[in-house]
C-alpha positions as CSV (number, residue, x, y, z in Angstrom):
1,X,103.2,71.5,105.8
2,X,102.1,74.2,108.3
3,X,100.3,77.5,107.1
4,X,102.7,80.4,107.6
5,X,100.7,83.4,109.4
6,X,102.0,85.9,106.5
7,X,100.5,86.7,103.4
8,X,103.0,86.7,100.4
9,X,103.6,89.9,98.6
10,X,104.1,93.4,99.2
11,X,102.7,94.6,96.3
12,X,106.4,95.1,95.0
13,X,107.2,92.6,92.1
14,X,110.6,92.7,92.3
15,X,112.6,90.4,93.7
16,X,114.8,93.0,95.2
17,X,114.5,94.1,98.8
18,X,115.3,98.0,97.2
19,X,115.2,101.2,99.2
20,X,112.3,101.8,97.2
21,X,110.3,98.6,97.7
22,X,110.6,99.0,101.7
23,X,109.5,102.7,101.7
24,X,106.0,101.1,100.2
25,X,105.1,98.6,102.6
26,X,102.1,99.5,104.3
27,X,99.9,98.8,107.5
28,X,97.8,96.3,106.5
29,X,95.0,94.3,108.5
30,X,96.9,91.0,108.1
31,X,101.0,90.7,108.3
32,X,102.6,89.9,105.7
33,X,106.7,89.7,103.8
34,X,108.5,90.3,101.3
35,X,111.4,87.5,99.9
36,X,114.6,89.1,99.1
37,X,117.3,86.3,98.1
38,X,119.6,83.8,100.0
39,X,117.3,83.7,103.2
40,X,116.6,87.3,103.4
41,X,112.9,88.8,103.7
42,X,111.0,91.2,105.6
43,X,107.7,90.7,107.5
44,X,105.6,93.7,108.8
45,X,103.4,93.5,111.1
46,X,99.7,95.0,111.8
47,X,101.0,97.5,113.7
48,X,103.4,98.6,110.8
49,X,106.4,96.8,112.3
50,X,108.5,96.0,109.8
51,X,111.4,93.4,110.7
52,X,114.5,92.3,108.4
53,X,114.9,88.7,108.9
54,X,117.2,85.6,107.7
55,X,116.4,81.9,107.5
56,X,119.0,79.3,106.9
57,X,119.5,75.7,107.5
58,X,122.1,74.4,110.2
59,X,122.7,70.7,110.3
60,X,119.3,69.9,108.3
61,X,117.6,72.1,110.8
62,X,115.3,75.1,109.7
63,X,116.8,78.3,111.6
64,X,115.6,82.0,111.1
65,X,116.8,85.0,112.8
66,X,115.0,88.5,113.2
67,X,118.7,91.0,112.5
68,X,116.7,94.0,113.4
69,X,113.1,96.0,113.0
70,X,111.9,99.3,112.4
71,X,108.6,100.6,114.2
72,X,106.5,103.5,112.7
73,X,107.3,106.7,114.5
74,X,104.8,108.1,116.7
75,X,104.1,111.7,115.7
């Protein structure tokens, strides 16, 4: 089994991707995600990238897609 690069956990113990859940997540000096349910979750990134993605299996094959992703503002 490979090691994923992300850390579990967002500090959120819910296993909802809520409004309220995503507001939290942080910068953090490693990336880590966050496990909605049926393939969804959310990975951010050390630069506080945070990106909604969705794995699913085609065939017996392991597939994930990145739908979209949100970059911190620059102000």
């Amino acid at each position: 089994m490979r090691a994923s690069k992300y850390r579990q956990g967002s500090g959120c113990k819910t296993s909802k991707l809520t409004d309220t859940a995503l507001r939290n997540f942080k910068q953090k000096a490693a990336p880590y995600k966050a496990s909605g349910r049926d393939g969804m979750y959310v990975t951010a990134s050390t630069e506080g990238t945070i990106a909604f993605r969705y794995g699913y299996r085609l065939n017996g094959c392991r597939e994930k897609r990145r739908l979209t992703e949100a970059r911190p503002s620059a102000t």
